[in-house]
Biopython code that builds the backbone (N, CA, C, O; Angstrom):
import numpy as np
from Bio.PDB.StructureBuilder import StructureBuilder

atoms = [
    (1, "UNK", "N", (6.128, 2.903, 19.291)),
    (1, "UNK", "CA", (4.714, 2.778, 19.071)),
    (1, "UNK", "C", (4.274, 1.440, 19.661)),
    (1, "UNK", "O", (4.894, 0.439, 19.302)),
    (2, "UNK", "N", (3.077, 1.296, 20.691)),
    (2, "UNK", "CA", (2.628, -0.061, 21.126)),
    (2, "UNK", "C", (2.131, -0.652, 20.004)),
    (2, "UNK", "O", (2.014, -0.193, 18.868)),
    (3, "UNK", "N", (1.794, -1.933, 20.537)),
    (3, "UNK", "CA", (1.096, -3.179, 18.978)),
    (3, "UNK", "C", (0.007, -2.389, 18.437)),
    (3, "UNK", "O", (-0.208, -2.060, 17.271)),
    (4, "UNK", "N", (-0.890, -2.053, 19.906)),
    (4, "UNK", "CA", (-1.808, -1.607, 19.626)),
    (4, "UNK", "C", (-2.598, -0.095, 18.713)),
    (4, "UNK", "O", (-3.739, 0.219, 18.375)),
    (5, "UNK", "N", (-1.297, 0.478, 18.612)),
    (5, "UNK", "CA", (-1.084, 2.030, 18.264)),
    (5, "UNK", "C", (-1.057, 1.548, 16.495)),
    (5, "UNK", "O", (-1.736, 2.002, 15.574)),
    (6, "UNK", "N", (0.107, 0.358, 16.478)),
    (6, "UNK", "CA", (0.767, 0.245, 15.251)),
    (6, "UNK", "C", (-0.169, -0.333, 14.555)),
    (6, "UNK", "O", (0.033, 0.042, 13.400)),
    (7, "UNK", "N", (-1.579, -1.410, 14.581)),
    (7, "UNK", "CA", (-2.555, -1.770, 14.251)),
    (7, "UNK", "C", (-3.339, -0.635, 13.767)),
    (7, "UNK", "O", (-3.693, -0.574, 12.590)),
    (8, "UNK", "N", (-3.633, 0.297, 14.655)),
    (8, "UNK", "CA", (-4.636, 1.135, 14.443)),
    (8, "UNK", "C", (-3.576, 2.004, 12.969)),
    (8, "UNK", "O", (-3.345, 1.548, 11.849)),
    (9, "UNK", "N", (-3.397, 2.554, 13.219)),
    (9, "UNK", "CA", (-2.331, 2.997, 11.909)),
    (9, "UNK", "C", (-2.095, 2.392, 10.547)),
    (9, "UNK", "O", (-2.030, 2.808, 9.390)),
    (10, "UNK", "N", (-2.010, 1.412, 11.075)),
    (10, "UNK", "CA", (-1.790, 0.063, 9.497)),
    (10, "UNK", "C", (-3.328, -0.003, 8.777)),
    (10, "UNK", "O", (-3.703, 0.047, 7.605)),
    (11, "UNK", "N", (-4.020, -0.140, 10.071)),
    (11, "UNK", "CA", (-5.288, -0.306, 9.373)),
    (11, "UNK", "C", (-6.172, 1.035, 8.484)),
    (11, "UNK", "O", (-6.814, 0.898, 7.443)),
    (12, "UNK", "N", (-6.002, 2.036, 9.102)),
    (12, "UNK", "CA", (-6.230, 3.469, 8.614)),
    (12, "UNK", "C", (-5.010, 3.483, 7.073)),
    (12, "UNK", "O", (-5.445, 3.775, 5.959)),
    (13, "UNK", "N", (-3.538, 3.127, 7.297)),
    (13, "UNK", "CA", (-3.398, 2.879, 5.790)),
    (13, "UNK", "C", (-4.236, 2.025, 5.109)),
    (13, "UNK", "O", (-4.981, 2.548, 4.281)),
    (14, "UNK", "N", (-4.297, 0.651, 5.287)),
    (14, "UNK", "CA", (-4.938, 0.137, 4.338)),
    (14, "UNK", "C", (-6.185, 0.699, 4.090)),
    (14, "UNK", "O", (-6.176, 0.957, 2.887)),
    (15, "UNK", "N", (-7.330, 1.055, 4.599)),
    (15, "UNK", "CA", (-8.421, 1.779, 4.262)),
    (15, "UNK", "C", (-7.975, 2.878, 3.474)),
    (15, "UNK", "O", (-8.576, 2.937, 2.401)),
    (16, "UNK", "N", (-7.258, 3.624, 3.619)),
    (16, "UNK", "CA", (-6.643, 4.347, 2.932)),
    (16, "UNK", "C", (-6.285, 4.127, 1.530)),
    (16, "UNK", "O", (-6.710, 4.791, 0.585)),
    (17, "UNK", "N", (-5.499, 3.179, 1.473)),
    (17, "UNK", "CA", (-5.076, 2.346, -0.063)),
    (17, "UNK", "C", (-6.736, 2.115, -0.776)),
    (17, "UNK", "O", (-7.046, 2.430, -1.925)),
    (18, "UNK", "N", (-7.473, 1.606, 0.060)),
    (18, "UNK", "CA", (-8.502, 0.864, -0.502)),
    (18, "UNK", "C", (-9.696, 2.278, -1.116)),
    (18, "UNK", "O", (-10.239, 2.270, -2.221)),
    (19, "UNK", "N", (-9.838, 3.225, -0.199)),
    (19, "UNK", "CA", (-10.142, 4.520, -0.972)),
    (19, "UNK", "C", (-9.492, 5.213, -2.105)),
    (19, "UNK", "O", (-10.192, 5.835, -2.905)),
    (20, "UNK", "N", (-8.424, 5.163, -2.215)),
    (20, "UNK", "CA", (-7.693, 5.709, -3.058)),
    (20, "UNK", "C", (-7.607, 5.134, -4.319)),
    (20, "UNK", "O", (-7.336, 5.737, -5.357)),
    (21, "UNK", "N", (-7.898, 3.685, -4.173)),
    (21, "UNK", "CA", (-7.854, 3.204, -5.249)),
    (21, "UNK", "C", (-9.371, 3.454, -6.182)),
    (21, "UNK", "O", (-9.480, 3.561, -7.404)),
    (22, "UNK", "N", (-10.541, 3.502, -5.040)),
    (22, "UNK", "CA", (-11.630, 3.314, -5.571)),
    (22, "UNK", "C", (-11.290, 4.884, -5.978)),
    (22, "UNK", "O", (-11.196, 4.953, -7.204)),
    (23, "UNK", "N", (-11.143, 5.756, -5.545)),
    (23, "UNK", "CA", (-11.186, 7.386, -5.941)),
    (23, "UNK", "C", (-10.537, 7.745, -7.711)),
    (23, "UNK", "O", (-10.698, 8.650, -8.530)),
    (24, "UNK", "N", (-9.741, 6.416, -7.647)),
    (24, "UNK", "CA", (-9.491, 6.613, -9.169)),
    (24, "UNK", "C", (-9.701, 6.177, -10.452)),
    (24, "UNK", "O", (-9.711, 4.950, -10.551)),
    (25, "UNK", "N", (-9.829, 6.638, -11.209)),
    (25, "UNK", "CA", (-10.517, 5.847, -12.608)),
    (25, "UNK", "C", (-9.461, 4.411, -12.952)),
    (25, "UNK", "O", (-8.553, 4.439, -13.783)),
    (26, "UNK", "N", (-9.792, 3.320, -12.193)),
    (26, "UNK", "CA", (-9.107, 2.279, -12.926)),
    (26, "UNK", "C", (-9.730, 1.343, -12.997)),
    (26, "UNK", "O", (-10.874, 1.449, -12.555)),
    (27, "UNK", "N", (-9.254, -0.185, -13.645)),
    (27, "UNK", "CA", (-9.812, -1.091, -13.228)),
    (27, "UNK", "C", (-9.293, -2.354, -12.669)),
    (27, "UNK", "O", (-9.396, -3.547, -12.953)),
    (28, "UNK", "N", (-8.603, -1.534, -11.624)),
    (28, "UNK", "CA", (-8.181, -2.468, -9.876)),
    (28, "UNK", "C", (-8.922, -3.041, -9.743)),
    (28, "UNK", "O", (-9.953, -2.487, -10.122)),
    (29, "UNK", "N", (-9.156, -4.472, -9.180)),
    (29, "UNK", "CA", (-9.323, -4.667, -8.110)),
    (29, "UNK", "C", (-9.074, -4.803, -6.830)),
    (29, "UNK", "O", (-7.917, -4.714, -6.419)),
    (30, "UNK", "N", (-9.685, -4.943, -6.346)),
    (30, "UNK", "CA", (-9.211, -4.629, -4.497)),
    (30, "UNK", "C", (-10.113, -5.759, -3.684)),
    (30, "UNK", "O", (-11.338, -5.703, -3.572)),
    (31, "UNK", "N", (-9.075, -7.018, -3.021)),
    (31, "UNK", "CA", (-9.784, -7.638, -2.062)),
    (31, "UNK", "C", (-9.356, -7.829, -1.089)),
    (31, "UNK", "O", (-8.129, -7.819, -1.186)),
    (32, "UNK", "N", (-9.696, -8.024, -0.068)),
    (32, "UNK", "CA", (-8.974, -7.816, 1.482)),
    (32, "UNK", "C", (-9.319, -9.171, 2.480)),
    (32, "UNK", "O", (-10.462, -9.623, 2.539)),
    (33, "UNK", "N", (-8.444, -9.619, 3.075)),
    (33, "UNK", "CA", (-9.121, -10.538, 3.912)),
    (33, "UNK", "C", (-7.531, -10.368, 5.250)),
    (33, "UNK", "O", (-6.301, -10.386, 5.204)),
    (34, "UNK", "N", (-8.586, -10.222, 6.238)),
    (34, "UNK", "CA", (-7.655, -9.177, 7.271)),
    (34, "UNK", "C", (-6.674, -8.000, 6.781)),
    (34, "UNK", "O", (-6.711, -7.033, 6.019)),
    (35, "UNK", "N", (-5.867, -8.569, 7.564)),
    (35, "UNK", "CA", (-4.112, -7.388, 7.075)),
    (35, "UNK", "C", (-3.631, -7.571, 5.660)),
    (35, "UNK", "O", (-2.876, -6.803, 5.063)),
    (36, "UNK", "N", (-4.166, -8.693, 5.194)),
    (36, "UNK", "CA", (-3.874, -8.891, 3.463)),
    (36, "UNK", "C", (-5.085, -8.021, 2.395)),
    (36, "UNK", "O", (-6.241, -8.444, 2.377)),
    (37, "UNK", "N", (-4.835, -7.246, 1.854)),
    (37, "UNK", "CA", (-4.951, -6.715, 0.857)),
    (37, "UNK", "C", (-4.163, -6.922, -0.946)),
    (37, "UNK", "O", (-3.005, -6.512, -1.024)),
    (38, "UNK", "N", (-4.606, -7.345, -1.876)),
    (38, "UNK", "CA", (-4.764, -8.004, -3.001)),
    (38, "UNK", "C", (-5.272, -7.111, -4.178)),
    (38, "UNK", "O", (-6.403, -7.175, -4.658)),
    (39, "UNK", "N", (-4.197, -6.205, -4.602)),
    (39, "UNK", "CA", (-4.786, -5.451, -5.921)),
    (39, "UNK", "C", (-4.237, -5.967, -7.382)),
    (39, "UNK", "O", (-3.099, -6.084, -7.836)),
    (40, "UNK", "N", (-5.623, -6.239, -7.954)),
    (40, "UNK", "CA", (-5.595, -7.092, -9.591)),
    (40, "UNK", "C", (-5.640, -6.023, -10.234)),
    (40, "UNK", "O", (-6.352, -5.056, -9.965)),
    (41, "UNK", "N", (-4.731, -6.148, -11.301)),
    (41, "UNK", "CA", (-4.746, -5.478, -12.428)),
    (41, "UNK", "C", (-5.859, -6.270, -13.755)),
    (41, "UNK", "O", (-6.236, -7.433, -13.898)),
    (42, "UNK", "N", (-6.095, -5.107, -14.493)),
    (42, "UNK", "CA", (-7.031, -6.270, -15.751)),
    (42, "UNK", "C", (-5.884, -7.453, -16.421)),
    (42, "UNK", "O", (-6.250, -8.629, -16.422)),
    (43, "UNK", "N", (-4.507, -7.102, -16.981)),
    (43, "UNK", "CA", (-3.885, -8.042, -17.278)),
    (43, "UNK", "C", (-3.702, -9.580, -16.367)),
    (43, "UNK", "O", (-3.288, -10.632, -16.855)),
    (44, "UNK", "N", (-4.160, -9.350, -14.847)),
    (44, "UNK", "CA", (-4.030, -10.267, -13.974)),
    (44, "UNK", "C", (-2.643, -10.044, -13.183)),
    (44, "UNK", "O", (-2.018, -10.995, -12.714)),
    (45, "UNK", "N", (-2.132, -8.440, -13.055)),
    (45, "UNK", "CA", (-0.836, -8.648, -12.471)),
    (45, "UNK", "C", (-1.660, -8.720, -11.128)),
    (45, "UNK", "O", (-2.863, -8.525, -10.955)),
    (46, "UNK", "N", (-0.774, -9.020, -10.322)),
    (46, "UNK", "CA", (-1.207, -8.717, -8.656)),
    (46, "UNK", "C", (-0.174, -7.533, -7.669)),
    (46, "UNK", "O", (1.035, -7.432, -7.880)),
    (47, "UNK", "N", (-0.645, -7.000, -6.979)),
    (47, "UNK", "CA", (0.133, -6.069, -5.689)),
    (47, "UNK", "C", (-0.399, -6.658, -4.520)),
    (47, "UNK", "O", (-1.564, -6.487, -4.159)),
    (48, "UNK", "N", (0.758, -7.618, -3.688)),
    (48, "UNK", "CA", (-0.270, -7.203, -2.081)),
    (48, "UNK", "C", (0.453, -6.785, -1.194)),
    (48, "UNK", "O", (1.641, -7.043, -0.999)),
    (49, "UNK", "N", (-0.509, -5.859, -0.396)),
    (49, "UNK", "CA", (0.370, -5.164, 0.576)),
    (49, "UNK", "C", (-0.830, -5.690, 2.037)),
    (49, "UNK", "O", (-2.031, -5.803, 2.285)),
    (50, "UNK", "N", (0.277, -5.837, 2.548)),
    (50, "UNK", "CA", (-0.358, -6.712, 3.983)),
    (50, "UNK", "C", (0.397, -5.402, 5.215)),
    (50, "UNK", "O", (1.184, -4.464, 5.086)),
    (51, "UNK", "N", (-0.251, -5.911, 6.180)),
    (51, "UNK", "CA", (0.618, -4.897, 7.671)),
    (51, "UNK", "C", (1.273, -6.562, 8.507)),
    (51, "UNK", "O", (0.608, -7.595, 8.592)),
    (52, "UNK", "N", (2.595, -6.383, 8.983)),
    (52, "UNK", "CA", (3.342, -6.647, 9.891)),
    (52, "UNK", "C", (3.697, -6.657, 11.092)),
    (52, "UNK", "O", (4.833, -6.363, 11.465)),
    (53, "UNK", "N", (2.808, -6.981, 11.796)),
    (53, "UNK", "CA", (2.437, -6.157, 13.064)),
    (53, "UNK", "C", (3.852, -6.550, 14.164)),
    (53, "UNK", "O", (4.258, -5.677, 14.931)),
    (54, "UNK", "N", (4.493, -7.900, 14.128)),
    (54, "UNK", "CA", (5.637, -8.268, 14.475)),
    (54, "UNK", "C", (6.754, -7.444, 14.267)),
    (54, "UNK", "O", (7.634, -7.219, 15.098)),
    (55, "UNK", "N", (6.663, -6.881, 12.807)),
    (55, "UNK", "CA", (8.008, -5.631, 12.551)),
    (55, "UNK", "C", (7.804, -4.275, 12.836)),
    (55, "UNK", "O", (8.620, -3.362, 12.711)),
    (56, "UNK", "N", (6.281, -4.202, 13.355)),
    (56, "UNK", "CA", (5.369, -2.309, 12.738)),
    (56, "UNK", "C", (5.738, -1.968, 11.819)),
    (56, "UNK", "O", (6.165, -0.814, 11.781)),
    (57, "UNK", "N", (5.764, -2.821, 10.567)),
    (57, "UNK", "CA", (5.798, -2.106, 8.807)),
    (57, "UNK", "C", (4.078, -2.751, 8.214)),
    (57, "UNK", "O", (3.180, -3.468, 8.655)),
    (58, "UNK", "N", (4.397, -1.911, 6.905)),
    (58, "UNK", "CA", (3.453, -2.799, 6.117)),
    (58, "UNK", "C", (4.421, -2.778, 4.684)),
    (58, "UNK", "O", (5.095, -1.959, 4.059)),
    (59, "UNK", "N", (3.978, -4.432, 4.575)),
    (59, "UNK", "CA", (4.755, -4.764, 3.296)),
    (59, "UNK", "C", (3.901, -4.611, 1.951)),
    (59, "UNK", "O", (2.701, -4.867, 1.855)),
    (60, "UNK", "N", (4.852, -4.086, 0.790)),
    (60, "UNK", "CA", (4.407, -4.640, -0.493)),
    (60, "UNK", "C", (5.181, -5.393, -1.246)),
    (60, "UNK", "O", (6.399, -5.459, -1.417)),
    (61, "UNK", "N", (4.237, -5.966, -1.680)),
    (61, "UNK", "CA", (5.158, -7.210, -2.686)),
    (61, "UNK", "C", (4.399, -7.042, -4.127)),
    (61, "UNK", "O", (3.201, -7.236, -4.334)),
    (62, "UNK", "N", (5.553, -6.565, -5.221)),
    (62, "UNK", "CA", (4.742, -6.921, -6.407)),
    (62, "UNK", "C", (5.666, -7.959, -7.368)),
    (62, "UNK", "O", (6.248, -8.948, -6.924)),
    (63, "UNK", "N", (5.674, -7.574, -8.616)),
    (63, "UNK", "CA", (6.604, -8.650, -9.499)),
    (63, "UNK", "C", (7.462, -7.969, -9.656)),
    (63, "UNK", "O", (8.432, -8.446, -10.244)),
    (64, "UNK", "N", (7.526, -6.295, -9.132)),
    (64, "UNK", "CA", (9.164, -5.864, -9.509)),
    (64, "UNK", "C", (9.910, -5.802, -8.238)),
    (64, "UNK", "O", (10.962, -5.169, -8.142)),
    (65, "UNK", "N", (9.426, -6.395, -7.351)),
    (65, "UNK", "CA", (9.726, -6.453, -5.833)),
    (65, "UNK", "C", (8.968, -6.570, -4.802)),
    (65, "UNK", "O", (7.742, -6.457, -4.774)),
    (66, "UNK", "N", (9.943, -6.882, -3.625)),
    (66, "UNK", "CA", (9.187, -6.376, -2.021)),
    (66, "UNK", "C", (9.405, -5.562, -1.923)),
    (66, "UNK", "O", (10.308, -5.220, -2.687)),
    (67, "UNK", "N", (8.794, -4.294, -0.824)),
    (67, "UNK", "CA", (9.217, -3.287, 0.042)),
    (67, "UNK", "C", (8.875, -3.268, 1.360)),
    (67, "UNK", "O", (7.769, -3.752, 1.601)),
    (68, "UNK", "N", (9.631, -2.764, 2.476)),
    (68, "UNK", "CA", (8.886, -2.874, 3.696)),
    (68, "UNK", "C", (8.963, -1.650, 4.292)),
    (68, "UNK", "O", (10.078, -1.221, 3.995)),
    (69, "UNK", "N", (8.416, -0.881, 4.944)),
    (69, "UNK", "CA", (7.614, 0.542, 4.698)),
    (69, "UNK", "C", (6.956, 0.444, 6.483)),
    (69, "UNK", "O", (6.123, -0.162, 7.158)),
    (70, "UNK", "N", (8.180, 1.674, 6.606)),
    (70, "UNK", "CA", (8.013, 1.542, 8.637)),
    (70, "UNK", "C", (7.333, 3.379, 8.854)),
    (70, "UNK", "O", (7.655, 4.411, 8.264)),
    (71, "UNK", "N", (6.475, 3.167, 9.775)),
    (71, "UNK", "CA", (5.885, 4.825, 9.962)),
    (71, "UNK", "C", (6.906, 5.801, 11.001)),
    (71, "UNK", "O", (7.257, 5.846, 12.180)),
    (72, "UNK", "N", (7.166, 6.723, 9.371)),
    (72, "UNK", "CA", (8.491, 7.755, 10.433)),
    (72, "UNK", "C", (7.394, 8.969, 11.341)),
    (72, "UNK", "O", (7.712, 10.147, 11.505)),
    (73, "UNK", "N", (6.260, 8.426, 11.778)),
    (73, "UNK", "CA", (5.823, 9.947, 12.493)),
    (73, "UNK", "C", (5.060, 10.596, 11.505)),
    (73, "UNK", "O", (4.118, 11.258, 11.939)),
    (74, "UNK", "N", (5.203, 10.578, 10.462)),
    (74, "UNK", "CA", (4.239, 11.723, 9.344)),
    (74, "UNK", "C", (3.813, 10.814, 7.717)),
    (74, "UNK", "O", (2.889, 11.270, 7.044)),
    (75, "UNK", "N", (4.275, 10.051, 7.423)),
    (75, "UNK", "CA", (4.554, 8.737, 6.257)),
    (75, "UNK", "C", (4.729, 7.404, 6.635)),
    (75, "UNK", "O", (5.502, 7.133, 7.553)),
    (76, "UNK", "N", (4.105, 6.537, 6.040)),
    (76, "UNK", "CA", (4.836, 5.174, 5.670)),
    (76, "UNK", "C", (6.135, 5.098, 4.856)),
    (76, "UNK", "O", (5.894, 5.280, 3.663)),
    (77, "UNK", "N", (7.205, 4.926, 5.068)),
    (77, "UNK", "CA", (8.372, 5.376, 4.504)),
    (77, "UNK", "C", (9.342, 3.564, 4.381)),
    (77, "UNK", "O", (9.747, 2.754, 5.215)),
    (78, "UNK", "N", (9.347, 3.643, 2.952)),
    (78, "UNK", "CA", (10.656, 2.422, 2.489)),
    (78, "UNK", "C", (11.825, 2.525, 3.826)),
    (78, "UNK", "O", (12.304, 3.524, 4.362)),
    (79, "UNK", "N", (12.092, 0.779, 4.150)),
    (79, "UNK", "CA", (12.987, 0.928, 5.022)),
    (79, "UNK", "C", (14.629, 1.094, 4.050)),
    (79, "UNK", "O", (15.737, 1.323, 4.534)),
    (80, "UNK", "N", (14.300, 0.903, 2.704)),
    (80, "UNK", "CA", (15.515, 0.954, 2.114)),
    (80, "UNK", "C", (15.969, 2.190, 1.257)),
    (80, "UNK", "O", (17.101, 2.556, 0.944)),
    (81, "UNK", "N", (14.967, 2.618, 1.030)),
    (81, "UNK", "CA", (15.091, 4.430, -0.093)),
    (81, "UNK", "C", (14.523, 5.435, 0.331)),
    (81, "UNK", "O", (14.628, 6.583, -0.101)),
    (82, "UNK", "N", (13.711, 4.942, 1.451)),
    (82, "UNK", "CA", (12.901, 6.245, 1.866)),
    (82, "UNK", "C", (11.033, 6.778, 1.490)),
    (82, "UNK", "O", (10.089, 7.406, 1.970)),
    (83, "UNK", "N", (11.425, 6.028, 0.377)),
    (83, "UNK", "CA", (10.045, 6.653, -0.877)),
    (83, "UNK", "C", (8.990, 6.018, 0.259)),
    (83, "UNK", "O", (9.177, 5.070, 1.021)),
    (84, "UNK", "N", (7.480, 7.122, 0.056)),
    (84, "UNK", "CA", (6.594, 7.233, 0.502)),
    (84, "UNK", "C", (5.637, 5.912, -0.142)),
    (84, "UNK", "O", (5.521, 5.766, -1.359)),
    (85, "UNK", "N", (5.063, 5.101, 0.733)),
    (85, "UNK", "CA", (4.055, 4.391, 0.112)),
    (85, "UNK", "C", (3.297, 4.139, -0.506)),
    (85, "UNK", "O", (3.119, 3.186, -1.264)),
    (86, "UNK", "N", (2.419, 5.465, -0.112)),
    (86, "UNK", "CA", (1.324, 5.499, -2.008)),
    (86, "UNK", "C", (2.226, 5.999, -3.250)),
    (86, "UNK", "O", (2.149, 5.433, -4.340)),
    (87, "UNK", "N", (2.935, 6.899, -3.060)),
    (87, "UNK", "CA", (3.978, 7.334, -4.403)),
    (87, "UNK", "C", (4.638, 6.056, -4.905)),
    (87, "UNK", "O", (4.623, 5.991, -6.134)),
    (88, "UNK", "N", (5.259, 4.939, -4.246)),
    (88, "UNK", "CA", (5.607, 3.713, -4.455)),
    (88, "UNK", "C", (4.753, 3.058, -5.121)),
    (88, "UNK", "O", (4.875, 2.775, -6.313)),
    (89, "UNK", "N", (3.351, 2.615, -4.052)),
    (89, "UNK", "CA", (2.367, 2.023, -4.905)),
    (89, "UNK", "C", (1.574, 2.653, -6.076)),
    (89, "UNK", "O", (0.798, 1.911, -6.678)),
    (90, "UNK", "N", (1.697, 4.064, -6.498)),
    (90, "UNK", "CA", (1.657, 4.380, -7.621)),
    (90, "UNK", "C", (2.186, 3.959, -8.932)),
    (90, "UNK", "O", (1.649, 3.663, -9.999)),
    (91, "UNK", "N", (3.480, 4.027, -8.496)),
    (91, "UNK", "CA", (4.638, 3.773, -9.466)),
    (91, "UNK", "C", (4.211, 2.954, -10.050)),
    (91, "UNK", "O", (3.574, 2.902, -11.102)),
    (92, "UNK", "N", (4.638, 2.094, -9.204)),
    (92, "UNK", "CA", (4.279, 0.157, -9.577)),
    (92, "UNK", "C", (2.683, -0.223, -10.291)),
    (92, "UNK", "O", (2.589, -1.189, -11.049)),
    (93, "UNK", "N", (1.633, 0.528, -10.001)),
    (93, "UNK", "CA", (0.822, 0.310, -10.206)),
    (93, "UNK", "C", (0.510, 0.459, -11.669)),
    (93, "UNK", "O", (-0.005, -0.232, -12.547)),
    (94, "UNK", "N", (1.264, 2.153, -11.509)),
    (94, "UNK", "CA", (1.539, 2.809, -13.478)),
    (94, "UNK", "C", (2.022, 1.845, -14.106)),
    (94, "UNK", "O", (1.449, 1.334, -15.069)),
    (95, "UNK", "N", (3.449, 1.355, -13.524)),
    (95, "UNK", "CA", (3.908, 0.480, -14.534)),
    (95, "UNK", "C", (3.572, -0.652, -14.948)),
    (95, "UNK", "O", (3.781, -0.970, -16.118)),
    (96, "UNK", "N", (2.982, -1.484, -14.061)),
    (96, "UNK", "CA", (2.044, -2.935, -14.394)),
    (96, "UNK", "C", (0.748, -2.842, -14.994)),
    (96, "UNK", "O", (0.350, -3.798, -15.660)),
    (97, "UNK", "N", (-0.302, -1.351, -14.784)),
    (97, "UNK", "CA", (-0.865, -1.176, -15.558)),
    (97, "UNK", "C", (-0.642, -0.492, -17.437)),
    (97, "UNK", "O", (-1.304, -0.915, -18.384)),
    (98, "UNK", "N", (0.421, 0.585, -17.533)),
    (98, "UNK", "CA", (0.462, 0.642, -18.910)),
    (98, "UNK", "C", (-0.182, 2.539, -18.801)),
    (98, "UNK", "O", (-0.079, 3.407, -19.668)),
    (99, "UNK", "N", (-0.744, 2.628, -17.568)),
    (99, "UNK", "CA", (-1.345, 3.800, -17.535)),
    (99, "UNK", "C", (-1.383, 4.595, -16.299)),
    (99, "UNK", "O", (-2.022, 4.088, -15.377)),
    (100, "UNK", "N", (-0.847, 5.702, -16.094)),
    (100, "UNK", "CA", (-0.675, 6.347, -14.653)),
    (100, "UNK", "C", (-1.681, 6.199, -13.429)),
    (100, "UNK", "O", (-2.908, 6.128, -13.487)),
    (101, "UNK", "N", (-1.325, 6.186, -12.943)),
    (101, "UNK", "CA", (-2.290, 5.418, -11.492)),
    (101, "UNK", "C", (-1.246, 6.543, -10.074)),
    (101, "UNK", "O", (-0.286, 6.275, -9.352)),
    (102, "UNK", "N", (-1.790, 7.337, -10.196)),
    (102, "UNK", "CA", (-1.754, 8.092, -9.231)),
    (102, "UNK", "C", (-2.829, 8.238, -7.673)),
    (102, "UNK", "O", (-3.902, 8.816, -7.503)),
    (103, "UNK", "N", (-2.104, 7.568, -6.888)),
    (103, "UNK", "CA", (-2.961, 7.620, -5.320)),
    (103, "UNK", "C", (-2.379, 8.700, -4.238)),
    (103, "UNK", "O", (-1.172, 8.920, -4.131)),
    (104, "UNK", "N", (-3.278, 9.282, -3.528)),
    (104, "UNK", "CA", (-2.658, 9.863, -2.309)),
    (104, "UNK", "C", (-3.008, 9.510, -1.254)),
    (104, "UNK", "O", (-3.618, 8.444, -1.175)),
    (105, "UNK", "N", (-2.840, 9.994, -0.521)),
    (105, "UNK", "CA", (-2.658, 8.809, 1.362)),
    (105, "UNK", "C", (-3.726, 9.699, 1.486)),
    (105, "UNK", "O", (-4.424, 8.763, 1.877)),
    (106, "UNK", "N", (-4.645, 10.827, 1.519)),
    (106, "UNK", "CA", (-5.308, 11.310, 2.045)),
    (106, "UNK", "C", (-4.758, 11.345, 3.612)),
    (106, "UNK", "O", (-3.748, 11.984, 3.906)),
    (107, "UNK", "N", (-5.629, 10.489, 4.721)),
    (107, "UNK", "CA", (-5.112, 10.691, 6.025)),
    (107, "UNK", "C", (-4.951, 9.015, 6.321)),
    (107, "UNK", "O", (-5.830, 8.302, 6.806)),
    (108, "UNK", "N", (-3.268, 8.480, 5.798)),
    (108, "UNK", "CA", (-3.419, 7.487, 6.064)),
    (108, "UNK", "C", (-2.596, 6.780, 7.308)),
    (108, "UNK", "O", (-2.134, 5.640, 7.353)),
    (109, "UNK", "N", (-2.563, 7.800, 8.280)),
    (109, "UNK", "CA", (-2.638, 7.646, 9.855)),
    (109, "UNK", "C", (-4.097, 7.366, 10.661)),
    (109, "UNK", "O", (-4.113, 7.253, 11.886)),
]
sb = StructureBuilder()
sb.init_structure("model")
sb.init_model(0)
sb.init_chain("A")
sb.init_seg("    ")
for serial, (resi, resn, name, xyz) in enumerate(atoms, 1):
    if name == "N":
        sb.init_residue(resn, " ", resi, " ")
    sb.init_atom(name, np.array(xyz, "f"), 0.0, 1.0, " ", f" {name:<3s}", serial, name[0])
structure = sb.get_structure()
């Protein structure tokens, strides 16, 4: 994939993340400043998931970890387990919130 391919992609995820989050009943916040993206929980946990344009991943980092998350062709996919990105950032999200937080990628190519 060129830089330029892998930008356009990263960025359609993050818009992606950033719909998905608004699509669901929580109370995320969501702030963005470029490739960094910043989701607050009400307790004050944080998630940020930024794009990598040096590796073509996009990373997340929360308090139960990093992940770095390379596009196999059809997903953003963990370079270490595989797991899909929003199902990941679900997880994490459920668990730092206390309450299921279910997102889907819609079209996040």
């Amino acid at each position: 994939m060129t830089e330029t391919e892998f930008l356009e992609c990263a960025e359609t995820a993050l818009r992606s993340i950033e719909s998905a989050i608004d699509a669901v009943d929580s109370d995320i916040e969501v702030t963005r400043a470029g490739n960094v993206m910043t989701l607050e929980l009400p307790d004050g946990s944080k998630v940020v998931v930024n794009s990598q344009a040096p590796m073509q991943q996009i990373w997340m980092a929360a308090r139960s970890g990093a992940h770095h998350y390379a596009w196999d062709g059809s997903a953003w996919r963990d370079t270490r387990d595989g797991a899909e990105l929003f199902a990941a950032l679900s997880r994490v999200l459920s668990a730092l919130g206390g309450a299921p937080v279910v997102l889907t990628s819609g079209s996040a190519r």
